[in-house]
C-alpha positions as CSV (number, residue, x, y, z in Angstrom):
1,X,31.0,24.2,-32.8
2,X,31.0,23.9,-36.7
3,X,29.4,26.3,-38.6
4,X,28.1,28.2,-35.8
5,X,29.2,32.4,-35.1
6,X,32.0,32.4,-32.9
7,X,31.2,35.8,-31.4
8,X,27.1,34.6,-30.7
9,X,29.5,31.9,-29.1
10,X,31.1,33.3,-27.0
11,X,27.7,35.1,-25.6
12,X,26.1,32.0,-25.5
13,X,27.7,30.7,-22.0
14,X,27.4,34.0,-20.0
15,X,23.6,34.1,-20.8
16,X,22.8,30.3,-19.8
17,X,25.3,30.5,-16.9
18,X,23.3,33.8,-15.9
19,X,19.7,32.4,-16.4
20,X,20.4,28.9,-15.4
21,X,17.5,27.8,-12.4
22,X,20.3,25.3,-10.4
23,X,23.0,27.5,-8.6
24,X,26.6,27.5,-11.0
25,X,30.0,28.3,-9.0
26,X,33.2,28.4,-11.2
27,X,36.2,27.9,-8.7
28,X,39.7,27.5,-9.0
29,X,42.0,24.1,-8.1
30,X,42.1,26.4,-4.7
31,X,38.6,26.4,-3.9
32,X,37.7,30.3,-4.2
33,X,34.4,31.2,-6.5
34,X,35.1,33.2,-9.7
35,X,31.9,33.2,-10.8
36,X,28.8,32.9,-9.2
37,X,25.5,32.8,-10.9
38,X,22.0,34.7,-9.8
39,X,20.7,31.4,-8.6
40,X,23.6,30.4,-6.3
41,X,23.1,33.9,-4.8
42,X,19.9,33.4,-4.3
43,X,19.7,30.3,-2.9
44,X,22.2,31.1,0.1
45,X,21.1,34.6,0.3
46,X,24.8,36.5,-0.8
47,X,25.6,38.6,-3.3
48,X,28.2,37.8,-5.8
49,X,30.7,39.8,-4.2
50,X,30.1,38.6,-1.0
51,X,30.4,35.0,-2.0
52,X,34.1,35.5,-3.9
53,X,35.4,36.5,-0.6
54,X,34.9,32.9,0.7
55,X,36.1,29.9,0.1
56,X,34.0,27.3,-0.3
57,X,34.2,25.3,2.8
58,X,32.9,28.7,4.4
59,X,29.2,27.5,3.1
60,X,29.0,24.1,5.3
61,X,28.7,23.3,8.6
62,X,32.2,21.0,9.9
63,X,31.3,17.7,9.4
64,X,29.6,18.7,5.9
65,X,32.6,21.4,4.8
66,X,35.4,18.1,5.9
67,X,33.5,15.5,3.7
68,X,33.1,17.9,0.6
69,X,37.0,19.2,1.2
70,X,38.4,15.4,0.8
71,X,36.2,14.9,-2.4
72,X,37.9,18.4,-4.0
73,X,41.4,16.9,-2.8
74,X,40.8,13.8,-5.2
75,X,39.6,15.5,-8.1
76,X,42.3,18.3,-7.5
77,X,44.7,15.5,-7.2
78,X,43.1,13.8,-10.7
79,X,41.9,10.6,-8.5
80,X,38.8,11.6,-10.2
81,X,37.2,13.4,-12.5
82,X,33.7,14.5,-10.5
83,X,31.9,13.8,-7.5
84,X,28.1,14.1,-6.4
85,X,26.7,14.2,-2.7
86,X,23.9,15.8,-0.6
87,X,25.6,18.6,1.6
88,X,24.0,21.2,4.0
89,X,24.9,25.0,3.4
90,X,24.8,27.6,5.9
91,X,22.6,30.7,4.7
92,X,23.5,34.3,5.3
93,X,21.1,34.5,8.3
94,X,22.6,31.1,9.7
95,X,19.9,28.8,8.9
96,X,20.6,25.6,7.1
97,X,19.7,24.5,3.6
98,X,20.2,21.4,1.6
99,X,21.6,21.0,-1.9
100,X,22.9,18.2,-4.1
101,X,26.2,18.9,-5.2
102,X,27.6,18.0,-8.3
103,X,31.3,19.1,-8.4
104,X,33.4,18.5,-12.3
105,X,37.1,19.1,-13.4
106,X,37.3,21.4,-16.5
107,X,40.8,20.7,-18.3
108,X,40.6,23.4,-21.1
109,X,42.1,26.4,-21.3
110,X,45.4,27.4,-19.5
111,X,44.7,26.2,-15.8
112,X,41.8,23.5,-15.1
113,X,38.8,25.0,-13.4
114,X,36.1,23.3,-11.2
115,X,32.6,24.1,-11.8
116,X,30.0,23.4,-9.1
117,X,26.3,22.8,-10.0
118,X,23.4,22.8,-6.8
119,X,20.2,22.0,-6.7
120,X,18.1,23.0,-4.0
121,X,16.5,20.2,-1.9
122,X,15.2,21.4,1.2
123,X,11.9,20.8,0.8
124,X,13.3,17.1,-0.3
125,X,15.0,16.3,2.6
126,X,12.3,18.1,5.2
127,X,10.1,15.4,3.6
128,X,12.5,13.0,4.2
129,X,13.4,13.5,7.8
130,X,9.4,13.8,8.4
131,X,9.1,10.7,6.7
132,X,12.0,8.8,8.9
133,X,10.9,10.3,11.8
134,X,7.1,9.0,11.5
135,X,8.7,5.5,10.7
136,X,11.2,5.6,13.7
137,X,7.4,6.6,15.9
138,X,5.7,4.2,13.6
139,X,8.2,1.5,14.5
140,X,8.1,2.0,18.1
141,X,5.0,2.3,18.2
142,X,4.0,-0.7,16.7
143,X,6.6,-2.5,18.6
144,X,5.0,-1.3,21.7
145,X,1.4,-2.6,20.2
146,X,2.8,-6.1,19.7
147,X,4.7,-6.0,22.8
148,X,1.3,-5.6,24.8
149,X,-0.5,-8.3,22.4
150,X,2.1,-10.9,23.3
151,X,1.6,-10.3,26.8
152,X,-1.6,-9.9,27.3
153,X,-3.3,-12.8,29.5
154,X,-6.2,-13.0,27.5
155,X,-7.4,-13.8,23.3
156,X,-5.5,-11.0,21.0
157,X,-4.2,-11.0,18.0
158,X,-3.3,-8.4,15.8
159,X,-3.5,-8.6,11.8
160,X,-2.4,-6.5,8.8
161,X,-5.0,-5.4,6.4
162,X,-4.3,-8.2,4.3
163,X,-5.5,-10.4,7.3
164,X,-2.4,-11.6,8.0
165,X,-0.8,-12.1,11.8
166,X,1.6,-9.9,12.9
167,X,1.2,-10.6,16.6
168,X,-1.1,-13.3,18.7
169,X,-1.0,-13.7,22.7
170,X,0.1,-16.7,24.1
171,X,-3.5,-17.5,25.4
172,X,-4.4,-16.6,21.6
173,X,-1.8,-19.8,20.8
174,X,-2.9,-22.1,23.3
175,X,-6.7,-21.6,23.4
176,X,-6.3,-22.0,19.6
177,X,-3.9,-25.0,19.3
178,X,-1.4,-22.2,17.2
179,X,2.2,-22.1,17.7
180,X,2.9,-19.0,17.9
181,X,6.1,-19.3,16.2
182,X,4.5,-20.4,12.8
183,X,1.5,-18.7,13.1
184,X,3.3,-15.0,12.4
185,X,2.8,-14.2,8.8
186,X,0.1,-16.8,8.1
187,X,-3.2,-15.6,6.8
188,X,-6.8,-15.2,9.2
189,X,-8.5,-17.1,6.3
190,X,-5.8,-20.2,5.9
191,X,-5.7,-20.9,9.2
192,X,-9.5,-21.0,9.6
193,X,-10.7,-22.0,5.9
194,X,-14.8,-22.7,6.8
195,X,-14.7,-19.2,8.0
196,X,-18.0,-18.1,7.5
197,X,-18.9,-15.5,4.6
198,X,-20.8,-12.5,6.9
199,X,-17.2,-12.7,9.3
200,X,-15.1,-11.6,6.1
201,X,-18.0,-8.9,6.2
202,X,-17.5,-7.9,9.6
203,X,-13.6,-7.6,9.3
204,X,-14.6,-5.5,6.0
205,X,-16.0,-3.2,8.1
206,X,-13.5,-2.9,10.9
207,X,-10.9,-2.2,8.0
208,X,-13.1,0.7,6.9
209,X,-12.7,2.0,10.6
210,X,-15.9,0.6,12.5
211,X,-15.7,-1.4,16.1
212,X,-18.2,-4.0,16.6
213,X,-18.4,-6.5,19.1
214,X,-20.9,-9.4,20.5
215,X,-21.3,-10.4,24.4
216,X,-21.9,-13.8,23.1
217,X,-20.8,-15.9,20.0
218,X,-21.2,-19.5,19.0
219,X,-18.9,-21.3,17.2
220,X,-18.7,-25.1,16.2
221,X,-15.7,-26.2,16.6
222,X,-14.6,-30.7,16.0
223,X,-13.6,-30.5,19.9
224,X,-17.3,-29.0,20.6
225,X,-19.4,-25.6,21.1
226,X,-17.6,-23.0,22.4
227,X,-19.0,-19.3,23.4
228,X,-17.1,-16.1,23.2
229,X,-17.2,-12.3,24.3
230,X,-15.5,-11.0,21.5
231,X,-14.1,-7.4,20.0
232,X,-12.8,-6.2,16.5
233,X,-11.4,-2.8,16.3
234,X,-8.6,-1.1,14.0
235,X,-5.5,-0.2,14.8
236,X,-4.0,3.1,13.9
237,X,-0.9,4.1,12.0
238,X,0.8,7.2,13.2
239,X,-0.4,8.9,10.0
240,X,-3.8,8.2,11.4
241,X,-4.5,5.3,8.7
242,X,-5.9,1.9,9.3
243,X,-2.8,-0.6,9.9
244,X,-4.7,-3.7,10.7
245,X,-7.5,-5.4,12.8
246,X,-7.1,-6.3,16.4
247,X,-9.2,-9.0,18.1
248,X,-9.9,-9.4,21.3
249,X,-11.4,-12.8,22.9
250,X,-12.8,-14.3,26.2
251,X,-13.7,-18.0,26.1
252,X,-17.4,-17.6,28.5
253,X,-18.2,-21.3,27.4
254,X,-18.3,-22.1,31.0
255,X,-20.5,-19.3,32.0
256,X,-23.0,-19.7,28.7
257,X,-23.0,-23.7,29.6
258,X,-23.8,-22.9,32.9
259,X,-26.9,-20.6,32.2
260,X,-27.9,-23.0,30.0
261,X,-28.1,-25.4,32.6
262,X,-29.7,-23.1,34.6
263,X,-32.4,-22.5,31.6
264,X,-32.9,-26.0,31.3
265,X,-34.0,-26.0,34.9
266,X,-36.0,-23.4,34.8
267,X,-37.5,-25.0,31.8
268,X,-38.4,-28.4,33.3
269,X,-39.5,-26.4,36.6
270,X,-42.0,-24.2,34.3
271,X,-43.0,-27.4,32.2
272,X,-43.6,-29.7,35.6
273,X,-46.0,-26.3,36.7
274,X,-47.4,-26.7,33.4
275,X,-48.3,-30.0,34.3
276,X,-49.4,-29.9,37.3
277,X,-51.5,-27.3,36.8
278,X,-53.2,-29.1,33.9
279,X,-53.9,-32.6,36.4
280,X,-55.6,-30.3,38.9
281,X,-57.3,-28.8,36.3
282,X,-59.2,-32.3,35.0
283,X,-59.4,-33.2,38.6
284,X,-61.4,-29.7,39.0
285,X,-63.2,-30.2,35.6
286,X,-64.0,-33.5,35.9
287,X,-64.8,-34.6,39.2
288,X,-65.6,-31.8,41.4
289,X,-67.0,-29.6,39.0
290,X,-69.2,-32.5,37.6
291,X,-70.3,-33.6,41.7
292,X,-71.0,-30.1,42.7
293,X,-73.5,-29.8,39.7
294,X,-74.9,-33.2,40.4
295,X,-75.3,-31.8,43.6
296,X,-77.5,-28.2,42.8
297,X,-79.4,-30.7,40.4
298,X,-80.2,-32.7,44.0
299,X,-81.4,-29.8,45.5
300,X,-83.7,-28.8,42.9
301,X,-85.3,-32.0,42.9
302,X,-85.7,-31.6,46.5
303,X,-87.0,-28.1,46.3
304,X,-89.7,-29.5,44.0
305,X,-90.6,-32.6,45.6
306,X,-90.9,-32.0,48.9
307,X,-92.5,-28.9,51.5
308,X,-89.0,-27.9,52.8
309,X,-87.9,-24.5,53.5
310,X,-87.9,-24.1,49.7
311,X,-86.6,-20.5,49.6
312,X,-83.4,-21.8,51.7
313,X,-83.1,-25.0,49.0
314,X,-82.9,-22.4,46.1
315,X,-80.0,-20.2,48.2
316,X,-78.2,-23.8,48.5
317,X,-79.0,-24.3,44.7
318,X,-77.6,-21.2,44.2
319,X,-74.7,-21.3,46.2
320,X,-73.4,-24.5,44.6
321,X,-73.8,-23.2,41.2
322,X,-71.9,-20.1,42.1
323,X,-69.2,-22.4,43.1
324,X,-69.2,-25.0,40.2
325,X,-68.4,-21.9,38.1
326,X,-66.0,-20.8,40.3
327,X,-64.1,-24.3,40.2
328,X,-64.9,-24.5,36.4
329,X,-62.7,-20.8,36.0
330,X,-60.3,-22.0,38.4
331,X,-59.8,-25.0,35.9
332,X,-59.3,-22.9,32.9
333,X,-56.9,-20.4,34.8
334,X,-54.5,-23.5,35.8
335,X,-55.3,-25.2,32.2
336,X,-57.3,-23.7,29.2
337,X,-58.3,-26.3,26.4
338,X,-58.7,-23.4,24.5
339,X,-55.1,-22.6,23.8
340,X,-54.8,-26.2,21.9
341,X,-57.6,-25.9,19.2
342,X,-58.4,-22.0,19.2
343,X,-55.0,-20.7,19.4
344,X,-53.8,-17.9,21.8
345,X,-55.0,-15.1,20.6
346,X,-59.0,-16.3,20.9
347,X,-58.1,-17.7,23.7
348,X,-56.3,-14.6,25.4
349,X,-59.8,-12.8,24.2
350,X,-62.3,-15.0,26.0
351,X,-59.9,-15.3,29.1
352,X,-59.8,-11.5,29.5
353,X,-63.6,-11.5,28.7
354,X,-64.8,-14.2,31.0
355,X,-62.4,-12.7,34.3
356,X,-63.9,-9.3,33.1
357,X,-67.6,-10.5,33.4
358,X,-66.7,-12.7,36.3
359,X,-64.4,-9.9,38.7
360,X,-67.2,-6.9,37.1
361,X,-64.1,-5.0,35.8
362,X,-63.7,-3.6,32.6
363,X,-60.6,-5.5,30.4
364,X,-60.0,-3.7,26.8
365,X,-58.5,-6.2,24.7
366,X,-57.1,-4.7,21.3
367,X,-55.4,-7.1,19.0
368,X,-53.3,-6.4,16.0
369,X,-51.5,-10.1,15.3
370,X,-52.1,-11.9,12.1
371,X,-49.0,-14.7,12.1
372,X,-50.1,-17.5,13.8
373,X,-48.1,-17.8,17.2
374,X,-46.0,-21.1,18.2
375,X,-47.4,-23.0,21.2
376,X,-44.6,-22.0,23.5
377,X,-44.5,-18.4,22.9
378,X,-48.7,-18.7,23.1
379,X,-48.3,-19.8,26.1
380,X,-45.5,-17.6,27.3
381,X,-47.9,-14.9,26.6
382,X,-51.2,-16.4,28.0
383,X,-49.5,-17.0,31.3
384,X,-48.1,-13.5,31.7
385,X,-51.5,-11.7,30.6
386,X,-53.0,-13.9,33.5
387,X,-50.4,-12.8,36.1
388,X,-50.5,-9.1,34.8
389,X,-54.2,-8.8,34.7
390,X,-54.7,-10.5,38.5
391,X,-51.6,-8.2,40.0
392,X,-53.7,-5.4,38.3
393,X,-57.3,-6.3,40.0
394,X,-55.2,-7.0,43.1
395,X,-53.2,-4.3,43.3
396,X,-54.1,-1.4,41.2
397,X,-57.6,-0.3,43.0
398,X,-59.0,0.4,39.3
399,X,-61.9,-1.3,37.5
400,X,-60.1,-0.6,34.3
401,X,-57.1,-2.6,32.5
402,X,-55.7,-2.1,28.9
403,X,-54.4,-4.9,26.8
404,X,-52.9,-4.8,23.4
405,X,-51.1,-7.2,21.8
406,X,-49.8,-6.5,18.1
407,X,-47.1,-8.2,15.7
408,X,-44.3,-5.3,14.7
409,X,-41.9,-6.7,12.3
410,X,-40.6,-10.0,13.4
411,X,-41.7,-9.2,17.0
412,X,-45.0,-10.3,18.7
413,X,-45.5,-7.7,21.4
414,X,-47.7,-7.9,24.3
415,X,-48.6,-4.6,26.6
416,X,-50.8,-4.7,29.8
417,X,-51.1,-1.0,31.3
418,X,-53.5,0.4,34.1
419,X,-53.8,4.3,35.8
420,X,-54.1,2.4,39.0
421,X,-52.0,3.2,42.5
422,X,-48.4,2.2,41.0
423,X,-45.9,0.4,43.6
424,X,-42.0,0.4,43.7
425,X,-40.9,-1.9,41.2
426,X,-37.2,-2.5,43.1
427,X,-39.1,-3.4,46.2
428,X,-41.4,-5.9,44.3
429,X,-37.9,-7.3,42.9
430,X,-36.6,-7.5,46.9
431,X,-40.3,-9.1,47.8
432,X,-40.9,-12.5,48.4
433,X,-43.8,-12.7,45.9
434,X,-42.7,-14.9,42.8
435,X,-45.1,-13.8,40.2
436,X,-42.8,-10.6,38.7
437,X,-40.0,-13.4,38.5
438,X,-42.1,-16.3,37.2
439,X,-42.7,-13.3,34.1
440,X,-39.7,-12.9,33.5
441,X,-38.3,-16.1,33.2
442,X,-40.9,-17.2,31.4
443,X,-40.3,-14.7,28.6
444,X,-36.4,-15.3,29.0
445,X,-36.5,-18.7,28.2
446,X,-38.2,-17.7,24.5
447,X,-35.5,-15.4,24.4
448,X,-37.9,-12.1,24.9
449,X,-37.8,-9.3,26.6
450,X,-39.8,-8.1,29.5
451,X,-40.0,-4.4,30.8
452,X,-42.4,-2.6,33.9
453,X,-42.6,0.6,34.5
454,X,-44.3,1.9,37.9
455,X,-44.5,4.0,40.5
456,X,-46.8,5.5,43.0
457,X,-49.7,7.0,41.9
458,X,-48.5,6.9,38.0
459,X,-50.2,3.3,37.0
460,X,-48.2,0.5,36.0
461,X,-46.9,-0.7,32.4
462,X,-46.2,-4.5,31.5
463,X,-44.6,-5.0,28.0
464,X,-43.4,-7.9,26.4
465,X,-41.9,-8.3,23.2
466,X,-41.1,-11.6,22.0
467,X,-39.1,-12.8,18.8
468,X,-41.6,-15.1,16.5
469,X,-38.6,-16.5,14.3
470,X,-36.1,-19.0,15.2
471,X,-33.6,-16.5,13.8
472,X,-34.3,-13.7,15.4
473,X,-34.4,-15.7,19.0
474,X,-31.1,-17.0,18.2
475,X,-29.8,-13.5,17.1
476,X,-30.7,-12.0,20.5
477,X,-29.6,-14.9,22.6
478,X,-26.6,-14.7,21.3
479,X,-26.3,-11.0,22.2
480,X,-24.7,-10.3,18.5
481,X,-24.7,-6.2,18.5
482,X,-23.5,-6.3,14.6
483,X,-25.9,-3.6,12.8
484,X,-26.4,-4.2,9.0
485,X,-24.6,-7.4,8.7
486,X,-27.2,-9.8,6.8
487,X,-27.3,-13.3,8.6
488,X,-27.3,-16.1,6.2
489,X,-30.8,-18.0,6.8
490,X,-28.6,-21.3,7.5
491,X,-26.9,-21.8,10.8
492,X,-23.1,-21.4,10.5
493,X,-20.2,-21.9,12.7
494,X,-18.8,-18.3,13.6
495,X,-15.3,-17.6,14.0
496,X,-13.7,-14.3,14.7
């Protein structure tokens, strides 16, 4: 170099080829090392001496040592001039390293030379064999996923995380209308564009690693309602990463249309009761009630007009009264005016007042409502506070019931409890008796939920807790289990 000290030169190479980081070898056209740097020795474990007694296919397993030796052949041969490739080299206690080779023809002086420059990278290709081999498992398993979601004789699919389909069941296709040919690839959200905003939610949150599911889910569709059991849950990656969503469907339209019908029926049978027991309640009311007191009024007149055995008179007088209040109770227990222009509440009051007074039984009434209640939960509630209370008297051998009755949240809950004798709830279930079932489905059909607890000796618990909004009874009849998600107020067709 111009204008440079050739003696500070000279030094110059020795002290770079000396502290150079990548391994230098200087060999001849033969392939024997001349020089070997600290670097090279280091990195295969020799000493300098040790490594000029080798050639350098000594370094390389076969397959690795064959490959290099052609290259060296070419650029011996002046084919070319240099040559690059990944190579293994064996260490001096046998185990394998990798470097990348970088092998140059020098042409000056008076016989070309051929220096070698490697670069260690193990750790580089370690992280590339992990890296294939969690792809080859990846791959297979995957494979193995889709393989099962094809197959499957039931509503699957699974999706990327960009909602896209990378796999659908055949009864996925045809309970859908899909082929599944086109359908691979296509996104969740163009091939169901109305799909409701609190869905994308829910598939939000089964990206982020949740699992929710619903035993039973409406959905619109132009052909009609269907009902689904449904299940979203993410699928893994071998690294333990979220790959996708997987859905799982079962079309119970059949089963929800048939307990529907079976509600319906159990509606009309409950509202054909209801009116039944409302005729014989007039005819109680109106007529008999009315001609027994006509009646006691005959007998007093008697008593007073005449030298009879007045004593026995007043007994009759009595008697009759007794049993126009009877009837007159009887006719509010079948049908209570009260419930119409007091509301149920008042009316739950003086009913549980009135049977007190009447049976000579103490009933504590404790109310903590303030919403007013719809007629059909009202009477839901009336009805089952009659049957409770009478089961009670009936059954208990106590004087003494508790009622309470509150409003918690969007609930209205009702709660009928005595210390009393108990019985075995299962064998009431077995019985013939109909009033625990007549509870019960009268606080299904609002979509509530009814609950007893007994047993010998230990009284007996009624509770009831009943859903005053129309969105909260639909919520729970449609056995959505999907915490947090806010439900817009509107009803919308579900998809999944």
């Amino acid at each position: 170099m111009a204008g440079v000290d050739r003696t500070l030169d000279s030094q110059l190479f020795p002290d770079v080829f000396n502290a150079s980081p990548v391994g230098i070898v200087v060999e001849d056209l033969q392939g024997q090392p001349l020089f070997v740097n600290p670097a090279f020795c280091s990195f295969l474990g020799f000493t300098e001496e040790e490594m000029r007694g080798k050639h350098c296919v000594d370094f390389s397993p076969a397959e690795d040592a064959q490959r290099d030796w052609e290259l060296f052949q070419q650029l011996r041969a002046g084919s070319i001039d240099h040559y690059q490739l990944e190579k293994r080299y064996f260490r001096s206690d046998g185990s394998l390293v990798w470097g990348n080779l970088t092998l140059s023809l020098l042409k000056t002086g008076p016989a070309p030379l051929v220096i070698a420059m490697v670069h260690d990278i193990t750790e580089k290709k370690a992280a590339e064999e992990l890296l294939t081999k969690q792809s080859a498992e990846l791959q297979t398993s995957e494979e193995l996923l889709r393989n099962f979601v094809k197959n499957v004789p039931a509503e699957v699919a699974m999706l990327d995380r960009e909602m896209r389909y990378l796999q659908v069941s055949d009864r996925w296709c045809s309970d859908f209308g899909f082929d599944g040919l086109n359908i691979i690839g296509r996104s969740h959200y163009e091939l169901f564009p109305d799909l409701p905003q609190r869905w994308k939610e829910v598939h939000r949150r089964v990206l982020a690693g949740e699992t929710l599911r619903a035993d039973e889910d409406q959905w619109e569709r132009a052909s009609g309602t269907r009902w689904f059991y449904w299940e979203l849950r993410p699928w893994m990656t071998e690294s333990g990463t979220v790959g996708g969503v997987l859905m799982f469907g079962i079309d119970v339209t059949q089963r929800k249309q048939m307990q529907e019908a079976l509600a319906a029926m159990s509606r009309k049978l409950l509202e054909a009761q209801e009116q039944e027991r409302a005729r014989i309640g007039r005819e109680l009311h109106d007529d008999i009630t009315q001609r027994l007191v006509l009646l006691a009024l005959e007998l007093e007149q008697m008593q007073l007009s005449s030298g009879a055995d007045r004593p026995r008179l007043e007994e009759l007088r009595q008697r009759t009264m007794e049993i126009s209040q009877d009837v007159q109770a009887l006719s509010h227990e079948l049908h209570s005016p009260r419930l119409e222009y007091l509301g149920v509440i008042p009316c739950m009051k003086s009913w549980c007042s009135e049977f007190a007074e009447r049976q000579r039984i103490e009933v504590e009434f404790n109310n903590e409502v303030s919403s007013a209640v719809p007629p059909d939960i009202g009477l839901c509630l009336f009805r089952v506070l009659q049957e409770g209370i009478h089961n009670a008297l009936k059954h208990s051998g106590v004087k003494h019931v508790a009622v309470h009755i509150e409003e918690s949240g969007n609930e209205i809950c009702l709660c009928i409890r005595d210390s009393g004798r108990g019985f075995d709830v299962e064998a009431a279930r077995r019985g013939n008796g109909l009033g625990l079932a007549s509870m019960e489905e009268r606080v299904r059909l609002v979509h509530g939920k009814f609950a007893i607890e007994s047993k010998p000796m230990g009284g007996t618990a009624i509770s009831v807790h009943v859903p005053l909004s129309l969105e909260s009874s639909l919520h729970r009849a449609n056995g959505r289990e999907i915490p947090d998600v806010n439900f817009p107020a509107e009803k919308e067709a579900s998809s999944f």
